[in-house]
Backbone and ligand atoms as CSV (ligand in chain L), in Angstrom:
chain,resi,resn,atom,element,x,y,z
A,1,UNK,N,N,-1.559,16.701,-9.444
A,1,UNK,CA,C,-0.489,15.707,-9.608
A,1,UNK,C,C,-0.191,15.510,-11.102
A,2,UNK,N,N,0.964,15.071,-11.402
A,2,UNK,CA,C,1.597,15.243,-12.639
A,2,UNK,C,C,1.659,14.045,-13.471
A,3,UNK,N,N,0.604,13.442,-14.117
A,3,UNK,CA,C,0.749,12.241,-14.427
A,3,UNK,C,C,0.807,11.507,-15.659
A,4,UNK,N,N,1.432,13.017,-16.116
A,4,UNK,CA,C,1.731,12.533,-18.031
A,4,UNK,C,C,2.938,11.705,-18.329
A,5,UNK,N,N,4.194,11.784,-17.134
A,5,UNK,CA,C,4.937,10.867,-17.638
A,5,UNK,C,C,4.529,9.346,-17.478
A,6,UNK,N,N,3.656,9.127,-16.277
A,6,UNK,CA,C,3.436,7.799,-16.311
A,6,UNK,C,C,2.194,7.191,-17.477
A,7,UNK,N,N,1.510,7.975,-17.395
A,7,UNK,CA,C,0.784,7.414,-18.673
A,7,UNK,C,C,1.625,7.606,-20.551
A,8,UNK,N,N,2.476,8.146,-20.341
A,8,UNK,CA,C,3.323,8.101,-21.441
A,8,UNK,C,C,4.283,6.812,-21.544
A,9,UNK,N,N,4.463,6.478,-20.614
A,9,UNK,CA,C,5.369,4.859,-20.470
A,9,UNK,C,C,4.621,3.730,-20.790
A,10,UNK,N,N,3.240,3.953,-20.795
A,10,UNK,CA,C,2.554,2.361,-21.415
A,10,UNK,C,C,1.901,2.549,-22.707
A,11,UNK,N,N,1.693,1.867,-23.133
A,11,UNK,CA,C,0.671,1.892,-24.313
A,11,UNK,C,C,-0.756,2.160,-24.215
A,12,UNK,N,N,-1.315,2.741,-24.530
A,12,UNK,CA,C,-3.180,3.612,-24.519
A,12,UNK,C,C,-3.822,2.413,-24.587
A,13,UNK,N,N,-3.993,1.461,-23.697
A,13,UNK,CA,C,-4.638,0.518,-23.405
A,13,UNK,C,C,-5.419,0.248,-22.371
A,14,UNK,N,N,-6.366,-0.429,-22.078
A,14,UNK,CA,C,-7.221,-0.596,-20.975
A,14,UNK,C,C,-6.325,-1.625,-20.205
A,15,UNK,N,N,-5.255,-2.615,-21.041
A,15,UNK,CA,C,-4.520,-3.728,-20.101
A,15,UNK,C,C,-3.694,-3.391,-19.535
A,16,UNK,N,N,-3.170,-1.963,-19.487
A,16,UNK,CA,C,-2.449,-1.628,-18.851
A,16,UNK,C,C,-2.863,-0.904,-17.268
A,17,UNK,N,N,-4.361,-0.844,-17.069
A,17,UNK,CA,C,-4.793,0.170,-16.341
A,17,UNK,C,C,-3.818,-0.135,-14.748
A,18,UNK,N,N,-3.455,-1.646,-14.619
A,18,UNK,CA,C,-3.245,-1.644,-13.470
A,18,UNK,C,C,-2.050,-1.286,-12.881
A,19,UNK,N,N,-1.203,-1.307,-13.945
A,19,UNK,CA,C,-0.151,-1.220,-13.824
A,19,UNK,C,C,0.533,0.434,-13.824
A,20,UNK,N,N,-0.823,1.289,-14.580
A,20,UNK,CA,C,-0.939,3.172,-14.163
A,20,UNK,C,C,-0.968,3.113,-12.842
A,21,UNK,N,N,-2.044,2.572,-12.536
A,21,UNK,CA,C,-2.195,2.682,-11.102
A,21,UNK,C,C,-1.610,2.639,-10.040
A,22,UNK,N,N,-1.353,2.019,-10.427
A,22,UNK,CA,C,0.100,1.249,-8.972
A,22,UNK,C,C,1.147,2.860,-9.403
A,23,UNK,N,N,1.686,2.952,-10.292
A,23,UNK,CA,C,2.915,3.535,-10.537
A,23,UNK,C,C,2.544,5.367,-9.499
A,24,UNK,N,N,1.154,5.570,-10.588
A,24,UNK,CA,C,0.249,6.766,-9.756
A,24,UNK,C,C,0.035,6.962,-8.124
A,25,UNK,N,N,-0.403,5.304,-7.836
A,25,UNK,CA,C,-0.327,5.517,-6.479
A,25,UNK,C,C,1.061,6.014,-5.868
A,26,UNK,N,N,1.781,4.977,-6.340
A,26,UNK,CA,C,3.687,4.872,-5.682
A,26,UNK,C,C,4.281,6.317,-5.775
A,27,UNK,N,N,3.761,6.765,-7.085
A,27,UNK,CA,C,4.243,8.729,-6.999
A,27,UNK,C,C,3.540,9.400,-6.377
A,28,UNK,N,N,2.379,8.956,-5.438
A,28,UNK,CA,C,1.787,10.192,-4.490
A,28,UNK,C,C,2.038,10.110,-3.766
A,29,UNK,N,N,2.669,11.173,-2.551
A,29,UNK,CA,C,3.258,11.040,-1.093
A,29,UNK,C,C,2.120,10.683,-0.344
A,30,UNK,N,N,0.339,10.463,-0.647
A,30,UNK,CA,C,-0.165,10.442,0.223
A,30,UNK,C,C,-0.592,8.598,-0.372
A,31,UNK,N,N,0.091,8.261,-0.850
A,31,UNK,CA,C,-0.368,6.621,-1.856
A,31,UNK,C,C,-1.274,6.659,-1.772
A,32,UNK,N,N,-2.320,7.278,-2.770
A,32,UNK,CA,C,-3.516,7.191,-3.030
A,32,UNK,C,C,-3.871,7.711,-4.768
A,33,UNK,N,N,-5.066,7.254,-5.118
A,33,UNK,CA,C,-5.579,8.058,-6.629
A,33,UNK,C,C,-6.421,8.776,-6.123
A,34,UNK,N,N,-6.262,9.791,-6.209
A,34,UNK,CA,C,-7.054,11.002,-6.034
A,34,UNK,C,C,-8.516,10.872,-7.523
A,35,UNK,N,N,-9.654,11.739,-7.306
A,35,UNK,CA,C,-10.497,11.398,-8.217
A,35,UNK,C,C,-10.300,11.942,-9.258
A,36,UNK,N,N,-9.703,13.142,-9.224
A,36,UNK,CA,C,-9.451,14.085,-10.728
A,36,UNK,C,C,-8.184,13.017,-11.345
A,37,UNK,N,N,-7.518,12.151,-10.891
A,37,UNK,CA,C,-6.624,11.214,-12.105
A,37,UNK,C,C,-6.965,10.165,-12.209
A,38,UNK,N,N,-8.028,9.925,-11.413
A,38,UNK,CA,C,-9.314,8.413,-11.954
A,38,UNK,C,C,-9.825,8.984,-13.599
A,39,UNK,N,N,-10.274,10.855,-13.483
A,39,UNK,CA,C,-10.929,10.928,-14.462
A,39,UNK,C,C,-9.814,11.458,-15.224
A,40,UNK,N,N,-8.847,11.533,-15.236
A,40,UNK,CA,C,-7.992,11.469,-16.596
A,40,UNK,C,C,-7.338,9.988,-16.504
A,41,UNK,N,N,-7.359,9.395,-16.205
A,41,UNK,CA,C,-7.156,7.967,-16.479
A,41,UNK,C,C,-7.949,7.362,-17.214
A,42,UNK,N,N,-9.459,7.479,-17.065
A,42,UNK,CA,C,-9.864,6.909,-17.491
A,42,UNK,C,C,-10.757,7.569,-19.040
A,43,UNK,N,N,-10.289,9.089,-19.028
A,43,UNK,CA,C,-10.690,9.322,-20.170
A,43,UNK,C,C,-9.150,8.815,-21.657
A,44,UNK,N,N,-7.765,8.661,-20.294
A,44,UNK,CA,C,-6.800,8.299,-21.156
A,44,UNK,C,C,-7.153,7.079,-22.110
A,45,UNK,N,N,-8.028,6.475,-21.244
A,45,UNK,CA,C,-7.636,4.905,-21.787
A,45,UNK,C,C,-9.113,4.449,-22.039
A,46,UNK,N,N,-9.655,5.614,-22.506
A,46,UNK,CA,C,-11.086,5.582,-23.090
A,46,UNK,C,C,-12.105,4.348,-22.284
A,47,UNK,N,N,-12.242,4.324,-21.255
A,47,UNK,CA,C,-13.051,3.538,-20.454
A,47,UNK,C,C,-14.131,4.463,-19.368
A,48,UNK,N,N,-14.759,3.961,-18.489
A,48,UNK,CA,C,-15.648,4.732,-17.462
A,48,UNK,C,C,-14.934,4.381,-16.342
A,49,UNK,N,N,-15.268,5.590,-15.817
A,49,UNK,CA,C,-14.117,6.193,-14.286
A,49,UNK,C,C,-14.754,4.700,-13.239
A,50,UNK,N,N,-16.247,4.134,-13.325
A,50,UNK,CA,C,-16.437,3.378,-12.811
A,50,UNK,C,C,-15.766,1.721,-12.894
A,51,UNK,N,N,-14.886,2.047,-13.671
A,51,UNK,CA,C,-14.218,0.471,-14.189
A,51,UNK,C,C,-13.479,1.077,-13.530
A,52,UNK,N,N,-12.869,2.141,-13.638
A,52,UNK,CA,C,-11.582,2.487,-12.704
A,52,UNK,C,C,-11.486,1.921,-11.147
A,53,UNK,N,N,-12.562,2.966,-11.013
A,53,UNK,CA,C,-12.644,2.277,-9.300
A,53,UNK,C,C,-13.004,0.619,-9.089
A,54,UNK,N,N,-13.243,0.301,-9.814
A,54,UNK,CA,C,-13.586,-1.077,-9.477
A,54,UNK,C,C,-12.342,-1.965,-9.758
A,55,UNK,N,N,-11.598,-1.206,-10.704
A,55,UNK,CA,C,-10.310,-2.177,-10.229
A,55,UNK,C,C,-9.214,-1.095,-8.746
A,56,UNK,N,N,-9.668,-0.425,-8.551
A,56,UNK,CA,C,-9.255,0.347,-7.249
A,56,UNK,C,C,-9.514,-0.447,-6.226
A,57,UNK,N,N,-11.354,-0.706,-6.375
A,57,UNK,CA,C,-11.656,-1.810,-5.043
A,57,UNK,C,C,-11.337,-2.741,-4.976
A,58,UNK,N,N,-11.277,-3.258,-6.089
A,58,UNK,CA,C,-10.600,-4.870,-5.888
A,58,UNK,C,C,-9.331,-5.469,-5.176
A,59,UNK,N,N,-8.490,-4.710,-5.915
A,59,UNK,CA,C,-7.232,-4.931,-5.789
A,59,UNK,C,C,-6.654,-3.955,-4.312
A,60,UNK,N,N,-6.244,-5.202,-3.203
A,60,UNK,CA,C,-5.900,-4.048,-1.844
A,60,UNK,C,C,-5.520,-3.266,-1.806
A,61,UNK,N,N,-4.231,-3.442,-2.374
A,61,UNK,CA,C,-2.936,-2.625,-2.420
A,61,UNK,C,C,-2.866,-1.102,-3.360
A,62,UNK,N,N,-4.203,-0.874,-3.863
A,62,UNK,CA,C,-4.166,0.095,-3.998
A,62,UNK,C,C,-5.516,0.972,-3.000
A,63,UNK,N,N,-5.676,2.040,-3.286
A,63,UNK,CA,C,-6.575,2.835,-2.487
A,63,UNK,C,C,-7.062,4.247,-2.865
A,64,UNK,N,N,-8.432,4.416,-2.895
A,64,UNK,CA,C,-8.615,6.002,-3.504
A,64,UNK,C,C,-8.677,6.988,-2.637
A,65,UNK,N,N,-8.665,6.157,-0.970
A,65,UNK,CA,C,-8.577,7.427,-0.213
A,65,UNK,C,C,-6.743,7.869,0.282
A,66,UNK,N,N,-6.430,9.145,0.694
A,66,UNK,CA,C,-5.066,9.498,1.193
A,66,UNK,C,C,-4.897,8.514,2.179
A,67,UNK,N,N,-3.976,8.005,1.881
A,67,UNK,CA,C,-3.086,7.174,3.314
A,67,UNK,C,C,-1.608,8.190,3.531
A,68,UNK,N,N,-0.913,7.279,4.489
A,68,UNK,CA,C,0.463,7.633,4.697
A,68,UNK,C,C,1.843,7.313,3.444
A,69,UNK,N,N,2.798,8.243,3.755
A,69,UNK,CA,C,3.257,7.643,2.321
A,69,UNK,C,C,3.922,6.416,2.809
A,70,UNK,N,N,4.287,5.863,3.996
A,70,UNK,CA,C,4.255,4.426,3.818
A,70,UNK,C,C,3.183,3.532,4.702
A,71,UNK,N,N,2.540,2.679,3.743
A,71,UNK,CA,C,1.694,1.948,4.012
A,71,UNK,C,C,2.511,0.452,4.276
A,72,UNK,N,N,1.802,0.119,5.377
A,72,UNK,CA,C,2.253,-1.242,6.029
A,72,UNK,C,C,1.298,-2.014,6.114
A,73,UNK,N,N,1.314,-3.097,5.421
A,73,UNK,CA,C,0.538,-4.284,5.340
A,73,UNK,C,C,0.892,-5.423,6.321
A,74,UNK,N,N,0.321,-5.668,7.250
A,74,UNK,CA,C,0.541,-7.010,7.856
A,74,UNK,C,C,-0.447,-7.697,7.299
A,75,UNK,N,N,0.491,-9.288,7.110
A,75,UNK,CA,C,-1.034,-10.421,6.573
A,75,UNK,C,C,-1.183,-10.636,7.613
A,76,UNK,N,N,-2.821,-11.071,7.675
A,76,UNK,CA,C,-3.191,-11.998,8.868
A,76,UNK,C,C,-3.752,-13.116,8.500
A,77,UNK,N,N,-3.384,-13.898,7.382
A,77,UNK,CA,C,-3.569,-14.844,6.910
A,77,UNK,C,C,-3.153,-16.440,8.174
A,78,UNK,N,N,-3.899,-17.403,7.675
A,78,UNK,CA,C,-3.745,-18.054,8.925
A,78,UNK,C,C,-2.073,-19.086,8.804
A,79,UNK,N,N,-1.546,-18.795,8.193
A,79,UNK,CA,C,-0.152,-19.463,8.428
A,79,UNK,C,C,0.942,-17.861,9.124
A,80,UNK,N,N,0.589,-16.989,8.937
A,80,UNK,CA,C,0.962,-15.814,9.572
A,80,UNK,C,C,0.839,-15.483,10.937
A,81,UNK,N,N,-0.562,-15.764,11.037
A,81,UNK,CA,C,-1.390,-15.690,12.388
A,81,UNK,C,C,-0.735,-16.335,13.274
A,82,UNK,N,N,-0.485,-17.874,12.652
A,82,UNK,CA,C,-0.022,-18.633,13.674
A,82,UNK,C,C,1.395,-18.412,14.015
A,83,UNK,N,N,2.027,-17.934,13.059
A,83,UNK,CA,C,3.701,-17.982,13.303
A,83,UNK,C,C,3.680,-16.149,14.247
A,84,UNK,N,N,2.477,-15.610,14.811
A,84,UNK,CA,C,2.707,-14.556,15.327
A,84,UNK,C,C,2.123,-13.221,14.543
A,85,UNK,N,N,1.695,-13.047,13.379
A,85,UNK,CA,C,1.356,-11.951,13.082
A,85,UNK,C,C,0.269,-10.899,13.855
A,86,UNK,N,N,-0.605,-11.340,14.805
A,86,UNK,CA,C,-1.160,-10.258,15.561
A,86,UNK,C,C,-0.555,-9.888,16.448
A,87,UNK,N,N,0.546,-10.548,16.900
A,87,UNK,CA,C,1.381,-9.935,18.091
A,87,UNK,C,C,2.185,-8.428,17.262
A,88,UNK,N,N,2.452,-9.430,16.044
A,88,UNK,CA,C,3.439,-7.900,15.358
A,88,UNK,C,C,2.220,-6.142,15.424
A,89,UNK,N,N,0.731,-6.901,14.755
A,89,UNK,CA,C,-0.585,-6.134,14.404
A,89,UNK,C,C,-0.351,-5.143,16.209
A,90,UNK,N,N,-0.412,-5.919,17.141
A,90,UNK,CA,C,-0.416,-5.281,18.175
A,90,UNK,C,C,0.192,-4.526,18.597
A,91,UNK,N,N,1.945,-5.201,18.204
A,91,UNK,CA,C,2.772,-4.299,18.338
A,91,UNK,C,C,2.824,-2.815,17.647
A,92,UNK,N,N,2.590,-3.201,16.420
A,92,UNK,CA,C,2.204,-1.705,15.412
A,92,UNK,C,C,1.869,-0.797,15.809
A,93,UNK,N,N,0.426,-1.186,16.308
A,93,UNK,CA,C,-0.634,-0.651,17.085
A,93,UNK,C,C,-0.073,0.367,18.116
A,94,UNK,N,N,0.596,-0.394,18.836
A,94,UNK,CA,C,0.678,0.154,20.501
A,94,UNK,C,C,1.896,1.058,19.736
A,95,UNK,N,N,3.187,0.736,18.950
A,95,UNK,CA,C,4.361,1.458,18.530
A,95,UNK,C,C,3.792,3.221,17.848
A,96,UNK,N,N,3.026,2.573,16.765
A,96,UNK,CA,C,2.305,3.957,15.860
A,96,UNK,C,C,1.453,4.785,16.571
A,97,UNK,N,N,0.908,4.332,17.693
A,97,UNK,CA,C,-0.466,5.039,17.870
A,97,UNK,C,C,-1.633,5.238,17.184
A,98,UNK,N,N,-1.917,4.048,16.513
A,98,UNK,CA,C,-2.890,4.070,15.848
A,98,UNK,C,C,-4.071,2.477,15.370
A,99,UNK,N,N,-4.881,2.429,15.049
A,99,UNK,CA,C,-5.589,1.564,14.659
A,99,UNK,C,C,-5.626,1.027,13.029
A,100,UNK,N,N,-5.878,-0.383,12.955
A,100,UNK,CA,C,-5.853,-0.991,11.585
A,100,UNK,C,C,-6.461,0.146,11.291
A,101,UNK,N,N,-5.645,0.294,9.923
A,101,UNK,CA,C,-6.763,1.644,8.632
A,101,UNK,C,C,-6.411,3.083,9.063
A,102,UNK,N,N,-5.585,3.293,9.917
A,102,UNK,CA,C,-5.480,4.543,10.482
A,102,UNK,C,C,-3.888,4.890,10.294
A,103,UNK,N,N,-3.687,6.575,9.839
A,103,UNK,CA,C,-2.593,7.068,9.833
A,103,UNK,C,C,-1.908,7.492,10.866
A,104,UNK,N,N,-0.858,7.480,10.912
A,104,UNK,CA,C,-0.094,8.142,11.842
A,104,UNK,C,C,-0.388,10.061,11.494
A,105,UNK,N,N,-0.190,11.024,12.869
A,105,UNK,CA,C,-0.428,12.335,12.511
A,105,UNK,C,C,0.577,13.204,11.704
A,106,UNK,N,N,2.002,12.019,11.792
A,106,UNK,CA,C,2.839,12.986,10.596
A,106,UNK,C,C,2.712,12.352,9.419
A,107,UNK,N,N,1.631,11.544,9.082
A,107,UNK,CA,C,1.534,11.372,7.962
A,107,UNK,C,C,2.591,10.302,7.249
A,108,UNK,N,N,3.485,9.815,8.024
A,108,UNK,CA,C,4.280,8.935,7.403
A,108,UNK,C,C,3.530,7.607,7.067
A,109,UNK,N,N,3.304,6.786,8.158
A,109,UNK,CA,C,2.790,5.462,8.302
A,109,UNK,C,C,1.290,5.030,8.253
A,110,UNK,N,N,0.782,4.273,7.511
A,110,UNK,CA,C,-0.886,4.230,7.610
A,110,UNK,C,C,-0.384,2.311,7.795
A,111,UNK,N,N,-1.798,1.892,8.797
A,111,UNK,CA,C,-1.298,0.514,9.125
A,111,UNK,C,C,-2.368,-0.381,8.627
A,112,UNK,N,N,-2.378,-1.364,7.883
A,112,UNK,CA,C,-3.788,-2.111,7.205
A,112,UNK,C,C,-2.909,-3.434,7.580
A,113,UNK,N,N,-3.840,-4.133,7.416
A,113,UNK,CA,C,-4.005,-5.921,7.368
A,113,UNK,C,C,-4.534,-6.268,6.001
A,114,UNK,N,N,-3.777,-7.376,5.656
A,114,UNK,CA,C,-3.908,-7.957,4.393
A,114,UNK,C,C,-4.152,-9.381,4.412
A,115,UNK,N,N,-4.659,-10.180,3.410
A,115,UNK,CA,C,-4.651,-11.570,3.212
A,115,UNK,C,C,-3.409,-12.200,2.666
A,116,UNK,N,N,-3.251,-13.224,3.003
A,116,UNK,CA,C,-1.767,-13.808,2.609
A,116,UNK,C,C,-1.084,-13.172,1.092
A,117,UNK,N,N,0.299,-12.778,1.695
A,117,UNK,CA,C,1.178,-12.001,0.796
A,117,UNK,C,C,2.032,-12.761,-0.112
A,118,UNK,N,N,1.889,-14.491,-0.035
A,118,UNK,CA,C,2.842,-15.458,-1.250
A,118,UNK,C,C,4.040,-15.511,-0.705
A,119,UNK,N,N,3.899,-15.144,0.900
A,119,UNK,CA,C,5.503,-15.179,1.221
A,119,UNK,C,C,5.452,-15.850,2.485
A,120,UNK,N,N,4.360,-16.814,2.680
A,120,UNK,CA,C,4.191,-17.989,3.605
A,120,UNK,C,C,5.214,-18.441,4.443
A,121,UNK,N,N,6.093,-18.662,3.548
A,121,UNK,CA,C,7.706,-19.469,4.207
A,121,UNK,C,C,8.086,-19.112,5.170
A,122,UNK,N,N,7.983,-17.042,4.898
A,122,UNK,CA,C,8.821,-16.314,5.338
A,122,UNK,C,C,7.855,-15.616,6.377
A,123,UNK,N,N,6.897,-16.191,7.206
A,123,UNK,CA,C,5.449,-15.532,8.080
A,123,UNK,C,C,6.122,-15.492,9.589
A,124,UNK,N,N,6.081,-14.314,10.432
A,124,UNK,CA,C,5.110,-13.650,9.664
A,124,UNK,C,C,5.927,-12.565,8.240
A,125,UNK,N,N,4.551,-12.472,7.817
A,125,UNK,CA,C,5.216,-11.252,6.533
A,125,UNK,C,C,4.145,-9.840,6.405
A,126,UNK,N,N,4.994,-8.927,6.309
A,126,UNK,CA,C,4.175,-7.658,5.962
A,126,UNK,C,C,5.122,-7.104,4.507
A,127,UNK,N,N,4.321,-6.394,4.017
A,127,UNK,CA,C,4.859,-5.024,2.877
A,127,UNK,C,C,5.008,-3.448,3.254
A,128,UNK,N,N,5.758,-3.051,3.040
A,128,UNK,CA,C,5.753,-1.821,3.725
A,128,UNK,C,C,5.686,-0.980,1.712
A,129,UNK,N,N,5.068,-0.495,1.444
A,129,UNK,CA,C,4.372,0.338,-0.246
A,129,UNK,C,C,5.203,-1.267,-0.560
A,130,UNK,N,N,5.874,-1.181,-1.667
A,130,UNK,CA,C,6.658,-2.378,-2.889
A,130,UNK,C,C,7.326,-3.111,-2.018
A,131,UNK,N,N,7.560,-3.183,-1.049
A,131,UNK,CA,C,8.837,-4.285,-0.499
A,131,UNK,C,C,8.571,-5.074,0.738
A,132,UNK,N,N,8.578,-6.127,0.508
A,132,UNK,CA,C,7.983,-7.580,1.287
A,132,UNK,C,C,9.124,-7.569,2.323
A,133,UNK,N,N,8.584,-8.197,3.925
A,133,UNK,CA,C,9.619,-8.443,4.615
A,133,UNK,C,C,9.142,-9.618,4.972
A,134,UNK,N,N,10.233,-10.142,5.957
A,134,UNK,CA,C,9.726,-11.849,6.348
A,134,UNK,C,C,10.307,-12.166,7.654
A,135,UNK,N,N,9.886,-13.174,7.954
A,135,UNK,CA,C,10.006,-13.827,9.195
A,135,UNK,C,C,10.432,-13.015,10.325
A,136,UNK,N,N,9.427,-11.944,10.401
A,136,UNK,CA,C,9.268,-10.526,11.425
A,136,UNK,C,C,9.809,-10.907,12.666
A,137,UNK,N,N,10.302,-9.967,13.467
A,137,UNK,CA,C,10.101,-9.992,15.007
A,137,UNK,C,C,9.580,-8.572,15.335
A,138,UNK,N,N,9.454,-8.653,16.099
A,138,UNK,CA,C,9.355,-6.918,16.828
A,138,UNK,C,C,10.704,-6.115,16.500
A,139,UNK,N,N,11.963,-6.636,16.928
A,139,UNK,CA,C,12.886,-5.615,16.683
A,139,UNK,C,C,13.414,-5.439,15.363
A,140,UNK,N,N,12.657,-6.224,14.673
A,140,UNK,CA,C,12.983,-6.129,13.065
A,140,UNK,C,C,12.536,-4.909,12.865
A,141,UNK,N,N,10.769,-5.187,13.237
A,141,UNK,CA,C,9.922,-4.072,12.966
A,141,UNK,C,C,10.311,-2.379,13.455
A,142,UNK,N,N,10.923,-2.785,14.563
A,142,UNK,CA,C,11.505,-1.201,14.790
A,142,UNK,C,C,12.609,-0.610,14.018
A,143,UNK,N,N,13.343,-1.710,13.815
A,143,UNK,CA,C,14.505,-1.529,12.597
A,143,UNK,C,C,13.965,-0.626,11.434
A,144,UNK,N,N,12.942,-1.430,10.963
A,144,UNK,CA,C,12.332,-1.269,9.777
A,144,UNK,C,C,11.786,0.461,9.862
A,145,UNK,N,N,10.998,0.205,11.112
A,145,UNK,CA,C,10.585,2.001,11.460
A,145,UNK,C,C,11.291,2.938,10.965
A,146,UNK,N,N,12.405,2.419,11.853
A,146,UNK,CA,C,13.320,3.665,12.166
A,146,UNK,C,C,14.293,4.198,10.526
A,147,UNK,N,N,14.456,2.751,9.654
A,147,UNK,CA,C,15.252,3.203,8.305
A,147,UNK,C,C,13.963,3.723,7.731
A,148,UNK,N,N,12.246,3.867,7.826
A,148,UNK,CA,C,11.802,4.427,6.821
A,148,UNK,C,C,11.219,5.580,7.555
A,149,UNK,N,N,11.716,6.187,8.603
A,149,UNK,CA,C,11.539,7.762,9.461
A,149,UNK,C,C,12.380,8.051,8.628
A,150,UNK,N,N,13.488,7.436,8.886
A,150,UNK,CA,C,15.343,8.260,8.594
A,150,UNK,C,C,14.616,8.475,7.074
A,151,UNK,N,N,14.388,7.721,6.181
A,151,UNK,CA,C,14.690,7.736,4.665
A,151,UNK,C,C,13.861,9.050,4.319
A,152,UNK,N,N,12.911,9.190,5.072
A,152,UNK,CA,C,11.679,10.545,4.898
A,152,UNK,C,C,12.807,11.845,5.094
A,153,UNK,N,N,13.642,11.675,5.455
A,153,UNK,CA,C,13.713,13.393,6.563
A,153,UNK,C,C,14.888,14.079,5.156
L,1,FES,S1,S,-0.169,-16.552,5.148
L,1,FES,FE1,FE,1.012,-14.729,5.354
L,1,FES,S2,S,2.156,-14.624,3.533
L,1,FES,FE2,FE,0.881,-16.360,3.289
């Protein structure tokens, strides 16, 4: 993977690491950091590959293993929960064919659960990679499917 332009856009800093990351993840079709650009990351920004991953683990929304290139976050935070978010989790489920943490086999969709997304108002709420949705239904969610099949092909 090709990742000199994004580390050329910040400054050779360690405060920037998170913000490589994210960008690294968002340019891999499989949204993930692979380990060989943990270790040029982190020889970029003169730190140990183990600080790397540890802001890998921390932070959800990113991930070092391959997912789908779109990842769907449902919160199941409890103002979510209640306004319906496991019904959506279920729906996912039964729609994708697959289990929390698990990809779909063409590789498009990987499905995770998250802790509240700051978008309470709007619950339930999921992220599909960068972009927040709100006050879900099911046929939203198929909506949503179906423009990010179409946008792949
Ligand atoms: S509880 Fe779901 S966005 Fe806050």
């Amino acid at each position: 993977m090709e990742i000199d332009p994004i580390l050329q856009k910040y400054p050779k800093s360690r405060d920037y690491l998170i913000e490589i990351l994210h960008d690294i993840q968002n340019a891999h079709p499989q949204s993930y950091i692979p380990p060989e650009v943990v270790t040029r990351v982190a020889k970029h920004l003169n730190v140990k590959q183990a600080q790397v991953y540890g802001v890998i683990g921390y932070y959800s929304m990113l991930s070092a293993k391959p997912r789908g290139r779109y990842v769907i976050r449902v919160c199941a935070s409890p103002i979510c929960n209640l306004m319906g978010s496991s019904n959506l989790i279920d729906y996912l489920k039964e729609k994708l064919k697959v289990d929390i943490g698990q990809t779909t086999p063409d590789g498009l969709f990987t499905l995770e659960t998250t802790e509240c997304l700051g978008n309470c108002a709007a619950a339930p709420a999921m992220m599909i990679n960068q972009e927040m949705y709100g006050s879900l239904t099911t046929g939203m969610v198929d909506i949503l499917l179906e423009q990010y099949s179409k946008s792949h092909k």
